[in-house]
Structures are given as C-alpha cells and as structure tokens.
N, C-alpha and C positions, 0 to 999 in steps of 0.2 A: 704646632708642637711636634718634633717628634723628625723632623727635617733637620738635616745639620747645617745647612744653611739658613737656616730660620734660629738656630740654638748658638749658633757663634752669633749672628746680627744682633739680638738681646739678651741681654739680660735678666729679662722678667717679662712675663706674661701676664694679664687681665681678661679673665676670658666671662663674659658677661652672656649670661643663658644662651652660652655655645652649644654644639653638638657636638657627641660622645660616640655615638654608635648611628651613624646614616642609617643601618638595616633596621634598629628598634624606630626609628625617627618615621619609617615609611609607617609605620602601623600606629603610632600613639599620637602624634600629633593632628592637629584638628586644621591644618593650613598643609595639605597635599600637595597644594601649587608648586609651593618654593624647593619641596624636598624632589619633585618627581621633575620638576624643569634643570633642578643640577644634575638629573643620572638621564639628560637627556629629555625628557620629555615622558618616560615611563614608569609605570609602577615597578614596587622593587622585585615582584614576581617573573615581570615580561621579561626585565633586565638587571639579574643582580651582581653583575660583573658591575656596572655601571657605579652602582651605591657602594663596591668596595676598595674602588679604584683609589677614593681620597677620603675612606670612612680613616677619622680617626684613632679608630679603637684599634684599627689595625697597627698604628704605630706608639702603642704607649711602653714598650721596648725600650726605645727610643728618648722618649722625655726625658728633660736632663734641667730644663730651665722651673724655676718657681715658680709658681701662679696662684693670682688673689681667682679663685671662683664664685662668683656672684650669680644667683637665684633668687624669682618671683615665684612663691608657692603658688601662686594663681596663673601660672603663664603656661595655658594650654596650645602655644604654638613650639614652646619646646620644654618639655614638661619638665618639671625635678630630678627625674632619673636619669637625665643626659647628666645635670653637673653633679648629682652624690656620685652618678657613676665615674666622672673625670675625678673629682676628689679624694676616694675612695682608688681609684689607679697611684694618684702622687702619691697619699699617704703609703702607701703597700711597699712604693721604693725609696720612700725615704724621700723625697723630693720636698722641699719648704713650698707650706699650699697651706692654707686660709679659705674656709667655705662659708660666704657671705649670706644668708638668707630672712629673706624678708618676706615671711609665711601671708601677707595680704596685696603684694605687689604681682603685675600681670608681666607681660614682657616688655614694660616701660617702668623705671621707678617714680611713681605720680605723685607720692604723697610727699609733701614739701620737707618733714622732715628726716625723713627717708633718704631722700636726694640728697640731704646734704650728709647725712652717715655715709650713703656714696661715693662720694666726691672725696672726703674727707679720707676712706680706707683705702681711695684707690691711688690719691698722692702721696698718704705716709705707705703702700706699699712699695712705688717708686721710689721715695726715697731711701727707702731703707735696703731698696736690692740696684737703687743705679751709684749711690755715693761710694 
C-alpha cells in the first residue's frame, strides 16, 4: 500500500496480520528471524536505515486503496498493534477499511469456524470493491 504502482494494479487490499511499523516490529515481536533477515541480517539498532527503507508507516500518505485488516489476538509473531495501527491509519483518512479480529486465533486462523468467517469476509470484500 502506499506505492502508486501497487494502488492503480488493485483495487482492494487484504492485508492479513501484516506489518505496520518494521521499527515497532524489531522490539515486540517474539520471531527476530524474519524481521532482522529483511533489514539485512541486523538488529534494528546496528542498522535502522535498513527497517525504514520499506517500513510501511512510512508511506500511509500515500494509501488511497480499501482494505479488509485481519487479526489473531494471540499472534505474538506480529502482534495486534501492527493491524489497530494500519486500521486506525485508513480510518484517520477516510479510506474504506474493515478490522477483522478474532481475540483466540495465533497467526494462522485454526479454528474451523473462524476460517470460514475468513473466507467468507474476504470474498464478500472482493466483491464488493472488484465488481
């Protein structure tokens, strides 16, 4: 989001326990791997030019496309405050946004009936921002 080549190619966005802010992401998340192998291999300390190069939050300006935001209150590999924080950006501008959360799911939606609320909000958000 937030690229204008990415905001003319769709129409609509699903952004499923994404990242919001790289630089909060090096300090809360409980999986270091993933965040510190994107800015290179480093902590966000050694190197934070690295975590701002393609932090999101840098470009919420920018957002212009809708998006369904979906969250696992239990999903300590990228916590809740990435998506209230992305959701809480669309609403500020006005941008059509929907913040899905399912307060006992991790960062996989497991529970059978859950999955299918899922599914279900993510193709009537489709439809209703691609027809």
């Amino acid at each position: 989001a937030g690229h204008p080549k990415m905001s003319q190619r769709f129409r609509a966005l699903v952004n499923h326990d994404g990242l919001f802010d790289m630089r909060e992401m090096a300090y809360v998340t409980e999986e270091l791997w993933f965040t510190e192998h994107d800015a290179g291999g480093f902590p966000q300390y050694v190197n934070p030019e690295a975590y701002e190069k393609f932090n999101p939050v840098n470009h919420v300006a920018n957002w212009t496309q809708p998006m369904l935001v979906i969250q696992g209150g239990r999903d300590y590999r990228v916590p809740d405050t990435q998506s209230i924080g992305t959701f809480t950006a669309l609403q500020r501008q006005g941008i059509p946004s929907r913040m899905l959360y399912f307060p006992k799911e991790n960062h996989w939606t497991l529970n059978a009936f859950n999955s299918v609320v899922w599914y279900q909000e993510i193709f009537d958000w489709m439809k209703q921002w691609t027809n």
